[in-house]
C-alpha positions, 0 to 999 in steps of 0.5 A: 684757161691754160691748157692741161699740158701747160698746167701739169708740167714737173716742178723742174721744168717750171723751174727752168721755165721761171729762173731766167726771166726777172723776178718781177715777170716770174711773178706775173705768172701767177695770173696763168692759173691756181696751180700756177699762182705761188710757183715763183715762191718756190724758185731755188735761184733768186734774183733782186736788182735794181730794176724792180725797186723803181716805182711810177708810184709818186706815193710809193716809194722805193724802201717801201717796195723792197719792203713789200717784196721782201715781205713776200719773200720771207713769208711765201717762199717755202723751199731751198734758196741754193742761188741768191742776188740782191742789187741795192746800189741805188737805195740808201736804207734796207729795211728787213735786210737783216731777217732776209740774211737770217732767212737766207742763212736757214736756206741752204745758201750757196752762190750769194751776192749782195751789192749795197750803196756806196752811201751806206755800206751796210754792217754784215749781221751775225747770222751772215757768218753762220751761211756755211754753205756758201762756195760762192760769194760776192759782197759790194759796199758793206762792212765785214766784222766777224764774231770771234766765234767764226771759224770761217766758210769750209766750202767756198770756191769763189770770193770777190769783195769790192769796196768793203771796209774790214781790216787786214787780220780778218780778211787774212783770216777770212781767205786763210779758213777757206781752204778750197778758195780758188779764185779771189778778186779784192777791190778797195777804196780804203787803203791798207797796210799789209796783207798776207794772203794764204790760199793752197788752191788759189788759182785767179787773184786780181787785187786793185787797190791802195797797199803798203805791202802784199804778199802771196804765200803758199800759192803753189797753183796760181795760174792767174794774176793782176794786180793795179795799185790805184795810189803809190807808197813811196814807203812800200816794203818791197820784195825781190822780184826773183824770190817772188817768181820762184813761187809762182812758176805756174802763172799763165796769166799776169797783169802787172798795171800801175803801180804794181811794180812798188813791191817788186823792184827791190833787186831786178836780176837781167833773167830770173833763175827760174824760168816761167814756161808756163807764162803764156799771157803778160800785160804790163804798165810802165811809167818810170824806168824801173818799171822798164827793167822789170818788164824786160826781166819779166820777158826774158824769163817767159819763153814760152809768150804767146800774147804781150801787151805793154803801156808805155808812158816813159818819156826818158830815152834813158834806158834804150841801151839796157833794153837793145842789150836785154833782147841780145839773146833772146827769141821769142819763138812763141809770140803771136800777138803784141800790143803797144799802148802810149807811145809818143816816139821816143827812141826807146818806144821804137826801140823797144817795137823793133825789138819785139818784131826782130825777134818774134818769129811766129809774129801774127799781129802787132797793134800800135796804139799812140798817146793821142795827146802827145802825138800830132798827125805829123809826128804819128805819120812819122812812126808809121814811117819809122815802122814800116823800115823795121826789119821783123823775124816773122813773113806774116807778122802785120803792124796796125798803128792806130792813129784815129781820134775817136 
């Protein structure tokens, strides 16, 4: 027998009690007591991952089990579903998904993520696009098809889709209707050729994936962006890195990693006519020498950096004059901490470490992480040397090369 003061507890305290354990002990709970038997078919948050589809059960398999529960789901469970996760990344069928999205649709839900095989991207119902109260959503390995009649989700805040198929007019018109978006993450296998995003309170956008051309308008609050282009264009339409920048002047967050440089080297000034006060945080990736000019342009425009981070894979010694005249005027009189990924120890690696150090005087930290397939024990010890003759703008700034295998 349970105690009384176990088994008269208020419904928001089992609540609190139940929602963090695993469905599958949620249920067990059942057992406590009578009062205590369909507790869980009440839970407002509900989450389905892949734990609980695997079976010891030579006979019983997998679909059958997600079939089972979703049976007793659908049945028993009486009240609001606010919060739902379902992880089916290791079945490759779905039996009821449907009647669960239908279900679910009349539940009042909120926060929805589903996450699917990447063997079977699942083709949304249309019942998925009559969820209007949706603020938060999260879809994997399915694809997208919105009735003509859809009219888009008023409520959402957040959005991350990750390797689903829809084309680029309806994910255009997917984020365009949903005018309180404020974070949107987009990571695709399958390449496109244009997209347009339009969101007036996007603040967070991380975009990975193979484009042609993208573009961000009406984007007034975005304080973070990161973009990595899995795959190059050579024909990718460009656009100019000072007009692009001139609509973003509340970054604070940008990371720039490969490939991210094809839509903006068009025409690189020396110093962007606007100036990026607010950028406090730059992570960039270069591997050709346009790639550098960006980077040094990006630099010279953030006078206000804290934390800078770049990947350098160039090996030409082309471009060391351009980035000794690039620091020629500037100062760096915020930057705490750096980070060099990739050398090999050209002359402009160094360069570009003994600029930084020269002209950074609140310089806390400067990690140096060489390309350990390039760079031998002689050649690393070598830079080591090279470091420690480097003149540095700041008395506590410390330099870390990290030169271990692991």
């Amino acid at each position: 027998m349970m105690p009384p003061e176990i088994t008269d507890l208020p419904e928001n305290v089992i609540n609190a009690i139940l929602m963090p354990l695993p469905l599958r002990d949620a249920v067990r709970t059942s057992i406590l007591s009578k009062k205590w038997r369909y507790k869980w078919c009440k839970l407002p948050h509900l989450t389905l991952d892949d734990e609980l589809w695997k079976t010891t059960d030579n006979l019983l398999s997998p679909s059958i089990k997600f079939t089972t529960i979703m049976y007793n789901i659908l049945t028993l469970h009486p009240g609001p579903i606010t919060q739902f996760t379902l992880s089916m990344s290791k079945l490759k069928k779905y039996p009821k998904i449907c009647s669960l999205i239908h279900f679910l649709s009349r539940k009042g839900i909120q926060h929805l993520v589903l996450q699917f095989s990447e063997w079977n991207r699942l083709k949304l119902p249309s019942s998925f696009f009559t969820c209007l109260q949706l603020s938060h959503l999260t879809l994997q390995n399915c694809q997208i098809c919105p009735p003509p009649a859809f009219v888009g989700f008023n409520r959402l805040i957040s959005l991350e889709l990750c390797h689903v198929s829809v084309s680029s007019r309806s994910l255009e018109s997917l984020i365009s209707s949903s005018p309180l978006l404020e974070k949107l993450v987009l990571k695709f296998f399958d390449s496109m050729n244009h997209l347009e995003i339009r969101a007036p309170k996007l603040r967070s956008f991380d975009f990975l994936g193979c484009i042609k051309y993208l573009s961000l308008k009406n984007t007034p609050h975005l304080a973070k962006l990161s973009i990595f282009c899995g795959e190059c264009f050579e024909e990718s339409e460009k656009c100019d890195l000072d007009k692009f920048f001139q609509s973003h002047l509340a970054l604070e967050h940008l990371h720039l990693d490969y490939g991210s440089f094809q839509f903006l080297a068009a025409v690189v000034p020396r110093r962007l006519s606007c100036t990026l006060n607010n950028l406090k945080r730059l992570y960039v990736s270069m591997d050709e020498l346009a790639d550098l000019s960006c980077a040094l342009c990006l630099i010279r425009s953030s006078p206000c950096l804290q934390h800078l981070e770049m990947e350098v894979s160039i090996e030409s010694d082309n471009k060391v004059h351009e980035a000794s005249a690039s620091f020629s005027d500037v100062t760096l009189n915020y930057l705490n901490t750096v980070k060099v990924v990739g050398i090999i120890g050209t002359k402009l690696d160094m360069m570009l470490i003994k600029l930084l150090l020269a002209n950074s005087p609140m310089l806390v930290k400067m990690i140096i992480e060489p390309d350990l397939q390039w760079v031998d024990d002689e050649k690393g010890v070598k830079i080591l040397a090279d470091l420690t003759t480097f003149q540095r703008a700041s008395g506590k700034a410390e330099v870390e090369c990290q030169l271990e295998r692991k």
